[in-house]
Structures are given as C-alpha cells and as structure tokens.
TORFI-275356 format. One line per 5 residues: number of its first residue (from 1); their letters; for each residue x, y, z of N, C-alpha, C. Coordinates in Angstrom, 1 decimal, decimal comma. Layout:
% TORFI-275356
NUM> a> X/Y/Z/X/Y/Z/X/Y/Z | ... .
END
This chain:
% TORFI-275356
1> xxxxx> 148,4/-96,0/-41,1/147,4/-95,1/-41,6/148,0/-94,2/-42,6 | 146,9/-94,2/-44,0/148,0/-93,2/-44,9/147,3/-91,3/-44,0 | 148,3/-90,8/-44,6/148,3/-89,5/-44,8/146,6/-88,5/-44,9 | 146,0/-88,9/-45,8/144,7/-88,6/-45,4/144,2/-89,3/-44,6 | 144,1/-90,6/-44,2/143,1/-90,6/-42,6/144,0/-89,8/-41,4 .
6> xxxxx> 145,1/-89,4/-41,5/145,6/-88,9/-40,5/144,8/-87,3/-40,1 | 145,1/-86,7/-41,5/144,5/-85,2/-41,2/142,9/-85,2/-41,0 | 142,6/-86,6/-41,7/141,1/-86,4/-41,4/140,9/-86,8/-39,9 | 141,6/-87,4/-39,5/141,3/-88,1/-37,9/141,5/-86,9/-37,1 | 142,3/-85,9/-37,6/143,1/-84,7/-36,8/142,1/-83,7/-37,0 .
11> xxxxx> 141,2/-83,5/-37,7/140,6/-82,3/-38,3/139,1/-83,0/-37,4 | 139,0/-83,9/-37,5/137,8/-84,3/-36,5/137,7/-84,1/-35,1 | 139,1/-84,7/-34,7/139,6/-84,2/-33,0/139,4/-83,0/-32,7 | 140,0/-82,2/-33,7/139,9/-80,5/-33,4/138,2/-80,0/-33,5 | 137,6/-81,1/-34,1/136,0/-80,2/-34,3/135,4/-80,5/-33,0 .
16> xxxxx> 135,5/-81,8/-32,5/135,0/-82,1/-31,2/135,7/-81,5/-30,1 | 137,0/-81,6/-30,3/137,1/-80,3/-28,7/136,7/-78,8/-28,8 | 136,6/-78,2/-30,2/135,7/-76,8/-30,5/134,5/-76,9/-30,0 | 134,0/-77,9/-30,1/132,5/-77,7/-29,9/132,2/-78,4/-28,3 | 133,1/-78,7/-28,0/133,4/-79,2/-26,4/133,3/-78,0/-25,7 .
21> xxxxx> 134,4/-77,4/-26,0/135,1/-75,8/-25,6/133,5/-75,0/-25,7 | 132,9/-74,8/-27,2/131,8/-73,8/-27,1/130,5/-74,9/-26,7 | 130,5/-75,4/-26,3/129,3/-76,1/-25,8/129,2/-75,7/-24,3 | 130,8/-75,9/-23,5/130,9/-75,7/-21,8/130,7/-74,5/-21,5 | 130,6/-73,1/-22,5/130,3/-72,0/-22,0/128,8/-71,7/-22,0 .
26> xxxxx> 127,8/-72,3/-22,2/126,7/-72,7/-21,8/125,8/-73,5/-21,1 | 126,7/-74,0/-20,3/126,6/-74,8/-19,6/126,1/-74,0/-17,8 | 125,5/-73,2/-17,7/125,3/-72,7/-16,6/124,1/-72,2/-15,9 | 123,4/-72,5/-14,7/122,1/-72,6/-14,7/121,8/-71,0/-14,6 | 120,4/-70,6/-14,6/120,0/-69,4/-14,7/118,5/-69,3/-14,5 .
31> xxxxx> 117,8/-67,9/-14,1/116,4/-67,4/-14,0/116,1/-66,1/-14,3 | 115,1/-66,1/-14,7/115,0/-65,4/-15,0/113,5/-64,5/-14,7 | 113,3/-63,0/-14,1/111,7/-62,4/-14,1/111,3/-61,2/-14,8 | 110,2/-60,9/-15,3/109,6/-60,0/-16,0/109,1/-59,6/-14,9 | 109,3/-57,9/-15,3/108,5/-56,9/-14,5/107,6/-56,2/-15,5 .
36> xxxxx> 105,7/-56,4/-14,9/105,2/-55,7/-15,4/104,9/-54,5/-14,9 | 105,0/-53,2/-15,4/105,0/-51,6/-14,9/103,4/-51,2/-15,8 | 103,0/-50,3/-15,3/102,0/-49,5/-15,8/102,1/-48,3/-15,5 | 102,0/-47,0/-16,3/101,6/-46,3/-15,6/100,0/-45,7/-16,2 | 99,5/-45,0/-15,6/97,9/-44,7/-15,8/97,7/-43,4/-15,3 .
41> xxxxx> 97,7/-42,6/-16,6/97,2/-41,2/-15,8/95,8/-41,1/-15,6 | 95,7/-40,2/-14,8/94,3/-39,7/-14,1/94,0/-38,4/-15,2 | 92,5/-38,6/-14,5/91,3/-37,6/-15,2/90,9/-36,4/-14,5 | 91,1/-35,2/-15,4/90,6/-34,0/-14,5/89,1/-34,2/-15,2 | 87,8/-33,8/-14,3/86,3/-33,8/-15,5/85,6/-32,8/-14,3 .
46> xxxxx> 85,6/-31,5/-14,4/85,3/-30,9/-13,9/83,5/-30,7/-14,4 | 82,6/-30,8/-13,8/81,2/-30,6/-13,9/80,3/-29,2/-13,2 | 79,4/-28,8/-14,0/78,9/-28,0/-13,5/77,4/-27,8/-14,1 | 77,0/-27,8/-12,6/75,3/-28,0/-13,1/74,4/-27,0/-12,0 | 73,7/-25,9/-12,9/73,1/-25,7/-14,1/74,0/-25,7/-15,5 .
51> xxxxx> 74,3/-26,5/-16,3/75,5/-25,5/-17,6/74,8/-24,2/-18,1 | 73,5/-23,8/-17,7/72,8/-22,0/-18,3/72,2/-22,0/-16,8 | 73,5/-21,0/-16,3/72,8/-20,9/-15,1/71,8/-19,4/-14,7 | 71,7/-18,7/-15,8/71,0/-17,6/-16,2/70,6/-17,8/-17,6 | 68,9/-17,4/-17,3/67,9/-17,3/-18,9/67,6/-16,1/-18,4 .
56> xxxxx> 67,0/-14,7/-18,8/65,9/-14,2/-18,1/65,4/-13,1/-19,1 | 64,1/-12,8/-19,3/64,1/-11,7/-20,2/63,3/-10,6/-19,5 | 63,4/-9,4/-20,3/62,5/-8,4/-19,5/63,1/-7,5/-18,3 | 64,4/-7,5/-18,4/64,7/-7,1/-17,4/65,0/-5,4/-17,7 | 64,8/-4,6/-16,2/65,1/-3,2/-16,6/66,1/-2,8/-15,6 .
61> xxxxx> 66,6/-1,6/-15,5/67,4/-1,1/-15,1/67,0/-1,7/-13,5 | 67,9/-1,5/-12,5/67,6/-1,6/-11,1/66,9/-3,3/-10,6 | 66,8/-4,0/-11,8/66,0/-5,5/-11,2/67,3/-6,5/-11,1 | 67,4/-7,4/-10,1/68,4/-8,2/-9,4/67,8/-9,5/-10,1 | 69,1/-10,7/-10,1/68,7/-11,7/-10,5/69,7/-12,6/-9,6 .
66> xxxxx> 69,2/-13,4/-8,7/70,6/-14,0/-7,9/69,8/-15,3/-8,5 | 71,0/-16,4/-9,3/71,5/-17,9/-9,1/72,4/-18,6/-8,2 | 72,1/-20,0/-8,4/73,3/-20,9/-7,9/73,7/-21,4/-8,7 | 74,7/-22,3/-8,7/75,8/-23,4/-9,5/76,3/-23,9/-8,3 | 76,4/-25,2/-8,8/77,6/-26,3/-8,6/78,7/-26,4/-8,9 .
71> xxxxx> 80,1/-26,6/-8,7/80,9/-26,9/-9,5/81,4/-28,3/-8,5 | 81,2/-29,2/-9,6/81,6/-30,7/-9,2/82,5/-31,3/-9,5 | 83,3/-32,4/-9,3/84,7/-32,8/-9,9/84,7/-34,5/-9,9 | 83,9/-34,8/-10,9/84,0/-35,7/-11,8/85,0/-37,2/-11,8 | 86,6/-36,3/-11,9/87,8/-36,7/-12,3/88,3/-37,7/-11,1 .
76> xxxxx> 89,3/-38,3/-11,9/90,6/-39,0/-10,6/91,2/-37,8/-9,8 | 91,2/-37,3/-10,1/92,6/-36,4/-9,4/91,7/-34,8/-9,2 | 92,2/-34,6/-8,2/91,8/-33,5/-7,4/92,4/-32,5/-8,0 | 91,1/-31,0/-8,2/91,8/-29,9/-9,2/92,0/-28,8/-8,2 | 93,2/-28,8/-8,6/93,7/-27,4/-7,6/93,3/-25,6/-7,5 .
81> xxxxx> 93,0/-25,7/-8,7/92,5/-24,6/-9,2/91,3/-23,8/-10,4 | 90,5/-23,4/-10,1/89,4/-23,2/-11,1/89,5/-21,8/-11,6 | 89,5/-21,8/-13,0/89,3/-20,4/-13,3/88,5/-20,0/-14,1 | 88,2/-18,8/-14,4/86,5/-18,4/-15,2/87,2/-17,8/-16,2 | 86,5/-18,0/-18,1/87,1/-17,6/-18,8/85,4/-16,4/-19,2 .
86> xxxxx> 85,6/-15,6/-19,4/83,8/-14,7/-19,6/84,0/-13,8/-21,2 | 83,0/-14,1/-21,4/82,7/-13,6/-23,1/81,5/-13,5/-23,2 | 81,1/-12,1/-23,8/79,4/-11,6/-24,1/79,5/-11,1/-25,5 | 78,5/-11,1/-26,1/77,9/-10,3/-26,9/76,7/-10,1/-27,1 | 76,7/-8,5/-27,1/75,3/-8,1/-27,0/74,7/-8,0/-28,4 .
91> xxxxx> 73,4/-7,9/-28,4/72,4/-7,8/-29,8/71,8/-6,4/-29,6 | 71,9/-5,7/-30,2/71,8/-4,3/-30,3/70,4/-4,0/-30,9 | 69,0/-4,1/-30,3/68,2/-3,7/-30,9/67,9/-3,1/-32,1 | 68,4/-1,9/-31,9/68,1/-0,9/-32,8/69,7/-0,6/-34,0 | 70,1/-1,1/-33,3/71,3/-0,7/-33,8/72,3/0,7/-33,2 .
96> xxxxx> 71,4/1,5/-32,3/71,7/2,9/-31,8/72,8/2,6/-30,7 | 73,1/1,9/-29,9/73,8/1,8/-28,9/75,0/3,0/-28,9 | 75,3/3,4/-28,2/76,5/4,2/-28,0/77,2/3,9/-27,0 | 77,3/2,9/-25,8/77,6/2,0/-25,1/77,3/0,8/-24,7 | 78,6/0,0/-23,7/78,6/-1,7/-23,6/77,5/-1,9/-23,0 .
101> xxxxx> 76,4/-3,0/-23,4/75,4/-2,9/-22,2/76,1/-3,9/-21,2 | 77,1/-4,6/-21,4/77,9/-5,3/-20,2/78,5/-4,3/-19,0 | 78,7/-2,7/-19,2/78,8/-1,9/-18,3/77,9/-1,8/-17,7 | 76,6/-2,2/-17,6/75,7/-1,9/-16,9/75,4/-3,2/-15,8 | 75,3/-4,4/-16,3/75,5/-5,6/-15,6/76,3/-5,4/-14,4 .
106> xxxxx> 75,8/-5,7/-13,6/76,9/-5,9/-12,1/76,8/-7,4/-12,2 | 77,7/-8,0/-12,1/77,9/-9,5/-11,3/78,7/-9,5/-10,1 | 77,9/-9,9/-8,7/78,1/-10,2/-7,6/78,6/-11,7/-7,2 | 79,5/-12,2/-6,4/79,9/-13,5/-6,4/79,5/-13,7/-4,7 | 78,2/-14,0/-4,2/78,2/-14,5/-2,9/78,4/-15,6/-2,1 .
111> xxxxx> 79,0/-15,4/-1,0/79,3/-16,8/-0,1/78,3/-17,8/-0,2 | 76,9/-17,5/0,0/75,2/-18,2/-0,1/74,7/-17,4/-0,2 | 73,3/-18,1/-0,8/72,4/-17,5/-0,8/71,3/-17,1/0,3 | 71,7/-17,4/1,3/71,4/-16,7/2,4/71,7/-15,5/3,4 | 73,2/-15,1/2,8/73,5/-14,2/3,1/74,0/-13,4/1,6 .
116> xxxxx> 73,1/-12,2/1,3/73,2/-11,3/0,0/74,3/-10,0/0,5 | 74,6/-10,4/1,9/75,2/-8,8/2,3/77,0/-9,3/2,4 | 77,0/-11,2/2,3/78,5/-11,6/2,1/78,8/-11,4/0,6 | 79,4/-10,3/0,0/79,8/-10,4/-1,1/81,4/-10,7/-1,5 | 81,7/-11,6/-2,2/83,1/-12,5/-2,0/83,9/-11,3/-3,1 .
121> xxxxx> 83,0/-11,0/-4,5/83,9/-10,2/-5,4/82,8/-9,6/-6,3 | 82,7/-8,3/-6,4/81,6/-7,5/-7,0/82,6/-6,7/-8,8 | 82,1/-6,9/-10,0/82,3/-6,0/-10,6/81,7/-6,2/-11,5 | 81,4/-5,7/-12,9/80,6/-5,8/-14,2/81,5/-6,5/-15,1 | 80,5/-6,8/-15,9/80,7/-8,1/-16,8/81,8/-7,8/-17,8 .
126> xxxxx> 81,6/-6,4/-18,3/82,7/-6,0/-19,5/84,3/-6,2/-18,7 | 84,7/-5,8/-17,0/85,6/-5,9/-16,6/86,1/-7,1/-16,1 | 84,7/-7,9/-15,8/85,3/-9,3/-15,4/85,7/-9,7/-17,2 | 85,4/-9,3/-18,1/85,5/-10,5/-19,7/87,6/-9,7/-19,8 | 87,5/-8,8/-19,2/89,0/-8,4/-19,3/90,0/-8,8/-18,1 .
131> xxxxx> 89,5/-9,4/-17,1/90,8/-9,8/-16,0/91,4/-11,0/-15,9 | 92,7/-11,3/-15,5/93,2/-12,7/-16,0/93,0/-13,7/-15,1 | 93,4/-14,7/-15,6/92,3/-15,9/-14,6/93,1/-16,1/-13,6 | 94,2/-15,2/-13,2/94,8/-15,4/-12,0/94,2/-14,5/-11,0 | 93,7/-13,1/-11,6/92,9/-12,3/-10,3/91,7/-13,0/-10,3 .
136> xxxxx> 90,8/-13,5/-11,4/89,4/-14,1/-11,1/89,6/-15,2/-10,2 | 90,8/-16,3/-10,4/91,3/-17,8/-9,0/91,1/-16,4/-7,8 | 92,2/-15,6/-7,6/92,2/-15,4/-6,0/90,9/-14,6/-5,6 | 90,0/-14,0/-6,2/88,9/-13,0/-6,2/87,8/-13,9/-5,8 | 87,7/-14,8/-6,6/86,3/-15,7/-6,7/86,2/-17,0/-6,1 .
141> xxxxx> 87,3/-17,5/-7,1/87,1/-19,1/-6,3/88,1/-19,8/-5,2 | 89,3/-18,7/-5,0/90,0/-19,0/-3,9/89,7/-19,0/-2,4 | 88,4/-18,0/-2,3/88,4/-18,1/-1,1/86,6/-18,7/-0,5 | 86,5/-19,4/-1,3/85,5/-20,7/-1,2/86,3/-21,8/-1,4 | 87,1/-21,9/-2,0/87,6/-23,4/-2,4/89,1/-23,6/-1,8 .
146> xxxxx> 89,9/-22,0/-1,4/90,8/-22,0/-0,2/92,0/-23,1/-1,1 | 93,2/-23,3/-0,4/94,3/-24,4/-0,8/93,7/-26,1/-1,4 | 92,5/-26,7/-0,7/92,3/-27,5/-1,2/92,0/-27,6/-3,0 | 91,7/-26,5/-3,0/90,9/-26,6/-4,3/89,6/-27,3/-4,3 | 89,2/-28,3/-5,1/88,2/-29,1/-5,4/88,9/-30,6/-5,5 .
151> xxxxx> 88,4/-31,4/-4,2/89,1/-33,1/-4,3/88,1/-33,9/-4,8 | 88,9/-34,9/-5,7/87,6/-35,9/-6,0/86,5/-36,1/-6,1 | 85,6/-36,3/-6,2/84,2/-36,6/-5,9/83,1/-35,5/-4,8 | 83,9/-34,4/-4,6/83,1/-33,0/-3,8/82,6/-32,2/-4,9 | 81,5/-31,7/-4,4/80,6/-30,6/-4,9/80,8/-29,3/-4,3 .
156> xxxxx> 80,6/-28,0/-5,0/80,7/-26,7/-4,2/79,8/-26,0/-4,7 | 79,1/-25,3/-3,8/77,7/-24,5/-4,4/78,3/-23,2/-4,7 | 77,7/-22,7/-5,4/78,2/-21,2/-5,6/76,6/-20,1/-6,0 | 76,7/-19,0/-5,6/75,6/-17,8/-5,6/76,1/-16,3/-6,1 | 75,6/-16,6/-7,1/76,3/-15,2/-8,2/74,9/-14,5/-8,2 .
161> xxxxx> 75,2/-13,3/-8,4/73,9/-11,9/-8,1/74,2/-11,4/-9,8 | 73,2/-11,3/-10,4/73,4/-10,4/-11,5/72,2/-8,9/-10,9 | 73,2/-8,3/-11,7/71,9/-6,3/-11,5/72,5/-5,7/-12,4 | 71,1/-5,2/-13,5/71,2/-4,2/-14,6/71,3/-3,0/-13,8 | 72,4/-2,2/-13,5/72,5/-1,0/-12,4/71,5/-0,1/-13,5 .
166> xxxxx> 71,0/0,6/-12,5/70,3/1,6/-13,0/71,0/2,8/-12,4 | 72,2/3,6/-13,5/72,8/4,8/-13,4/71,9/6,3/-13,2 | 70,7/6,1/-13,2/69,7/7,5/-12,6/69,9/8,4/-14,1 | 70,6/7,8/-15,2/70,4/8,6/-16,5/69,5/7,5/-17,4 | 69,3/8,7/-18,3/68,7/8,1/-19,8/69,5/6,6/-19,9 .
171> xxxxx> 69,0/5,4/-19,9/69,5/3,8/-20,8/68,3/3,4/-21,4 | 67,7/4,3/-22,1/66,8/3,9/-23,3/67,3/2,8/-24,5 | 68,8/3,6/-24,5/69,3/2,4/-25,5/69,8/1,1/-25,4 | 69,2/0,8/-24,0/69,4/-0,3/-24,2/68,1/-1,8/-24,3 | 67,0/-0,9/-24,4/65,7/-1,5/-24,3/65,1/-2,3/-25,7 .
176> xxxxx> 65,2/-3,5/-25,3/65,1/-4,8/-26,9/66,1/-5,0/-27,0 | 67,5/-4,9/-26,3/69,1/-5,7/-26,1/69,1/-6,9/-25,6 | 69,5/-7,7/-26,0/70,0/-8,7/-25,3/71,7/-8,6/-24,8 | 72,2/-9,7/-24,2/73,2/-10,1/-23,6/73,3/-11,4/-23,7 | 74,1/-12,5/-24,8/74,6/-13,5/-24,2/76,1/-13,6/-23,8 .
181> xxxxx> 75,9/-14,3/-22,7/76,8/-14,7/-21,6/77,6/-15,8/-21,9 | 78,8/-16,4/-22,2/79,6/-17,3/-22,1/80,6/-17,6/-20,7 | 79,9/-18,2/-19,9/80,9/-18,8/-19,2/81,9/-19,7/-19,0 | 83,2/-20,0/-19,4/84,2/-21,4/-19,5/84,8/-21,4/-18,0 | 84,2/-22,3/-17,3/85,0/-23,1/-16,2/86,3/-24,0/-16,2 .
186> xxxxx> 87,6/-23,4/-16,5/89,0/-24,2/-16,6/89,1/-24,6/-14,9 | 89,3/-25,8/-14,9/90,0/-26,7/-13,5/91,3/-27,4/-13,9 | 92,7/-26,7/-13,3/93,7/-27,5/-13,5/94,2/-28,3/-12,3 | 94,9/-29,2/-12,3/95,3/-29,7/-11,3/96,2/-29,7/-10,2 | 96,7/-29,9/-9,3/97,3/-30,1/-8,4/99,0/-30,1/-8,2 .
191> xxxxx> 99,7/-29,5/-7,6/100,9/-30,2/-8,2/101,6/-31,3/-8,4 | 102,7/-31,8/-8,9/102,7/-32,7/-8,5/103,4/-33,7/-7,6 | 103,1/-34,7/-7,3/104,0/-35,2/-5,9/104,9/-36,4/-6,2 | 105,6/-36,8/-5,5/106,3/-37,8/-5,3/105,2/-39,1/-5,0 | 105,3/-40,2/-5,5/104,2/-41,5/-5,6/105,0/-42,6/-5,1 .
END
C-alpha cells in the first residue's frame, strides 16, 4: 500500500472510533415527566344591596329615618375586614349657612331593627367623614361581623338610624339644604395561610 492509502486508511479508523467513542455516550435509557402547576388567585366582590340606602326629602329637625343594608360577599375568598369610607356635601340653599349641616345628622349603627335601644356606635356624619377606618372596623363592623369577618357566600343585615338632631336653637339655615351622602364599603381579606 503506497503512502496515501495508508494515512487515508488511518484517518478513517480514527473517525470511526471518534464517533464510536461519541455515539456510546448516548447510549443510555431515560424518562422523563412534566409537571403542570397553576396557580389561581381568588376574588374579593363584596356586594351591597340597597347601593342608596337613604333618599328622603323634607326632613326637619328632630324626624328619625332608620334603614337596612346587606353586606354580601360575592368573592372566593372570605373578607376579613370591612371598612366605611364617608364623604358628604351639602347644597346650601341660600347660600347663608354658617354651619356643617352634617353636624346636625346623627348616624346610629343598630344591632336590628328591632331593637332601636341596641345601639352598636352613635355619632354624626361630619365626625364619622373624619375617623380612620380602623376605629369605624372596631366601632361598627367588628362587633357584628366579630373575627370571622364575612365568609364566602354569607349575607349580613345591618340597621343604621339617621336623625336631623334638633339642638332647641334657631336651624333656619338649614331649610332647602340638602345632603349628599357617599358611602365606600372597602372589604379586605384574610390573612394569609399556609395551602
């Protein structure tokens, strides 16, 4: 054999045991599994029906106005805590006012409406639109709705008293006023746990 079939017969042998060599390191059986994960958060959907749970006109000093509400919970996941956000503005007939007519509003928060003499938390509207929604949780809705909070799919009635107090002075100025009322119901949730 000359000289070149040599290196060529040599250079062949070396490709075939390279590819011998890298072919046996694949040579090994195997399995393999897919994990499918989800995760899926839950829905807070706190409801409340009447959403105007006070219309009324005509009212004068000393006349009472007691409603109900529902507060319902919608959501997946159970809300641990409800809090009231309150905003008014009044329409000033005349323009004369020289005081809030929200000082004169009492809002009463009753256990039921069957009992008017269970009052859970009494104060007027200008001082409820100023307290934080940590005293309005423990004042109002903590001790109807207690550690549970609101779970799942439960309803909770509630009985609020409105009264134009009648202070035994002159409130002429406040006759042809109105009062709109904003009430925001925040529900947050629960803490959270180990799953």
């Amino acid at each position: 054999m000359g000289i070149k079939k040599q290196i060529g017969s040599g250079i062949a042998a070396a490709a075939l045991g390279l590819s011998l060599i890298g072919g046996g390191t694949y040579a090994y059986f195997s399995d393999s599994e897919v994990s499918n994960n989800t995760f899926a958060a839950g829905t807070l959907d706190l409801a409340l029906n009447p959403t105007a749970i006070i219309d009324v006109n005509n009212i004068k000093p000393g006349d009472s106005i007691v409603r109900d509400f529902e507060l319902r919970n919608d959501g997946t996941l159970d809300i641990g805590k409800v809090t009231l956000d309150t905003g008014y503005a009044v329409i000033d007939a005349d323009g004369k006012n020289t005081d809030d007519f929200g000082k004169h509003i009492q809002v009463e928060f009753l256990y039921n409406v069957d009992n008017f003499d269970e009052v859970i938390f009494e104060t007027t509207l200008d001082k409820l639109q100023g307290m934080s929604v940590d005293a309005i949780n423990e004042n109002i809705f903590y001790p109807l709705l207690g550690d549970k909070g609101l779970p799942v799919n439960t309803t909770h009635d509630f009985v609020v008293k409105f009264n134009f107090l009648d202070n035994g002075q002159d409130q002429n100025q406040f006759q042809g006023d109105a009062l709109k009322l904003d009430w925001t119901f925040n529900a947050t949730q629960t803490e959270g746990e180990e799953k």
